[in-house]
Every structure is written in structure tokens, then in C-alpha cells.
C-alpha positions as CSV (number, residue, x, y, z in Angstrom):
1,X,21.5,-0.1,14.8
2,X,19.3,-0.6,18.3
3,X,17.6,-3.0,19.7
4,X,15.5,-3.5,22.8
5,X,15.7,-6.4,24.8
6,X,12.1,-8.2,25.7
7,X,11.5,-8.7,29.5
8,X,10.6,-12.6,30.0
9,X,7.3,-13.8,30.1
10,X,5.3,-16.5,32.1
11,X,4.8,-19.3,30.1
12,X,3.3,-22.8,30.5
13,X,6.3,-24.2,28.8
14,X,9.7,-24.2,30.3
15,X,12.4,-22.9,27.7
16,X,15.0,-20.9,27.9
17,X,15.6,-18.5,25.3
18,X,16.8,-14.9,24.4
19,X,15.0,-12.4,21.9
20,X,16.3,-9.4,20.6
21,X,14.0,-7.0,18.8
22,X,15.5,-4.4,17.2
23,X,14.1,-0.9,16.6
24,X,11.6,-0.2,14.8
25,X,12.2,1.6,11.3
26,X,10.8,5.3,11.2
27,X,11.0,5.6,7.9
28,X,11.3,3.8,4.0
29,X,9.5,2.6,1.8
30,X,7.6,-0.4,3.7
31,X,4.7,0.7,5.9
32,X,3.5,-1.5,9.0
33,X,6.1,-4.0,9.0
34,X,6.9,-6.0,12.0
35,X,10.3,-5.8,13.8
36,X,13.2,-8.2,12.8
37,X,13.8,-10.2,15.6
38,X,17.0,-12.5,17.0
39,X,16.2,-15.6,18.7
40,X,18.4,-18.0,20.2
41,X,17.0,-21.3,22.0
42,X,19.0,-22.5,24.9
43,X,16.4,-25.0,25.8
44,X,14.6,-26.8,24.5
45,X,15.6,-27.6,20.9
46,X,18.7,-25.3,20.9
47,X,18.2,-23.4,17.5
48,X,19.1,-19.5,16.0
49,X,16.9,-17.8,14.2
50,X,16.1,-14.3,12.3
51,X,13.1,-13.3,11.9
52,X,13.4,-10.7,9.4
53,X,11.1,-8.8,6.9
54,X,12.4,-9.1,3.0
55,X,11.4,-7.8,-0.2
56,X,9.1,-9.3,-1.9
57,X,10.1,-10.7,-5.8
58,X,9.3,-9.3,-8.1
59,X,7.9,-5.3,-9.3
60,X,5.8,-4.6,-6.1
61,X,7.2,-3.0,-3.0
62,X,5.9,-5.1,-0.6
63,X,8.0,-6.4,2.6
64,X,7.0,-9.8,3.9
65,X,8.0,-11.9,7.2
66,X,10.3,-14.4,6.8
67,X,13.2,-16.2,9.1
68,X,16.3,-18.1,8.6
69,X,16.4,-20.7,11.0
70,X,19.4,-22.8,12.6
71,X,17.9,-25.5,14.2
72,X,20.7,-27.7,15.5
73,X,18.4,-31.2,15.5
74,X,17.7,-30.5,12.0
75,X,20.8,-29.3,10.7
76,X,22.9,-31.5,12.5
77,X,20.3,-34.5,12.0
78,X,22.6,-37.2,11.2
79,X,25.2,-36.4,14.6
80,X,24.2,-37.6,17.9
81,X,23.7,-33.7,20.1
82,X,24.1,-35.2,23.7
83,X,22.4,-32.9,26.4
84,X,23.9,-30.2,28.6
85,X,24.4,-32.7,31.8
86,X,25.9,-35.5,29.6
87,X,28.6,-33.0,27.8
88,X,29.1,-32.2,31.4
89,X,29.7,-35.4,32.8
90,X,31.6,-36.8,29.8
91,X,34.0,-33.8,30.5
92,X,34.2,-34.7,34.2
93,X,34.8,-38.5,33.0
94,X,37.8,-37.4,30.7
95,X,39.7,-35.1,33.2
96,X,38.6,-31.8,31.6
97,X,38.4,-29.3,34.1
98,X,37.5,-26.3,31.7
99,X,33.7,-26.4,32.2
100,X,34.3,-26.3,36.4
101,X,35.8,-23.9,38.9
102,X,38.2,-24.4,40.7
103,X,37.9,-24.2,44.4
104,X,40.5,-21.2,45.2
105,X,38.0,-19.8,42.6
106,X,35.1,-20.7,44.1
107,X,36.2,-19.5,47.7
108,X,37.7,-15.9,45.7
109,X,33.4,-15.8,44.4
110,X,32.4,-16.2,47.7
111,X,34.6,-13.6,49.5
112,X,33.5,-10.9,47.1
113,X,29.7,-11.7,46.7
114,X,29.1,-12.5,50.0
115,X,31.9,-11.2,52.8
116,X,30.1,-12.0,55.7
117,X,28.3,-15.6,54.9
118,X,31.0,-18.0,56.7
């Protein structure tokens, strides 16, 4: 199974968010179908989602567009979802270091991006 990644496009919204569309199908029984589609929202609204074609019910072959979707406000409606900076900063507040690097890290980076920046 392929898929083909979508360049980014200019919006007038800021999001952030990767689509996957995957190959078209050549052949089978449904003509002029869309492509299923993976979707996951970084920002805003963090949410997964497939947008797939199904079967229709029932005794006609007929393939419509449908999508499950995992939106996290939704789904998780009754949890407070704190943003990315406050996860962040909570983490910092605690003493948990895994979310940051470390500065012999940091200065490692450096060396190997950018050798001659001082």
C-alpha cells in the first residue's frame, strides 16, 4: 500500500497539520471514488482522522465518503487538554528534563549542523 504525501498549501488560517493520501485504486468494483485520506491536526484542535470510502448498506455496490474522526476536545470533553507551552512549562516547573536538551547536546547539534558559526 502507497501513499503520496500533499505539499503544504497557503492558507488564511494558521494550522498545522499532515495529510497522507494514499494511491489511488486502479481497479475493483467502485468507479470514481475519492482517495482515503490520513489527517492528523497538530494545531489547532489536535484531532486524527480517516477519511475513507465504505460500502454502502445494503444490495447496491456503491462506495460512499465517510471518516472516523478522533477529535481530542470532543473525545476527551470532560479532561482539561492544557496547550503545548503550558505542558511545557509545567514540565520545566516539576524538574522534568525529558522534553529539553541538554546543553552538551545542544553544543554536539551545533558542531555538526553548523562547524564554522562560532
Amino acid at each position: 500500500m502507497g501513499c503520496v504525501c500533499v505539499r503544504p498549501l497557503a492558507l488564511n488560517e494558521a494550522k498545522v497539520e499532515v495529510r497522507i493520501q494514499f494511491k489511488d485504486v486502479s481497479q475493483g468494483i467502485f468507479k470514481d471514488i475519492s482517495r482515503n485520506e490520513l489527517v492528523l491536526r497538530i494545531q489547532p484542535s489536535e484531532a486524527v482522522y480517516l477519511k475513507m470510502n465504505a460500502k454502502a448498506p445494503g444490495l447496491y455496490t456503491r462506495a460512499l465518503p465517510t471518516e472516523m474522526d478522533l477529535t481530542y476536545k470532543r473525545r476527551f470533553s470532560d479532561n482539561k487538554i492544557p496547550e503545548a507551552y503550558e505542558a511545557l512549562i509545567l514540565d520545566a516547573l516539576k524538574g522534568d528534563h525529558s522534553n529539553f536538551v541538554r546543553h552538551d547536546e545542544l553544543d554536539v547539534a551545533w558542531k555538526v549542523r553548523a562547524p564554522n558559526v562560532k
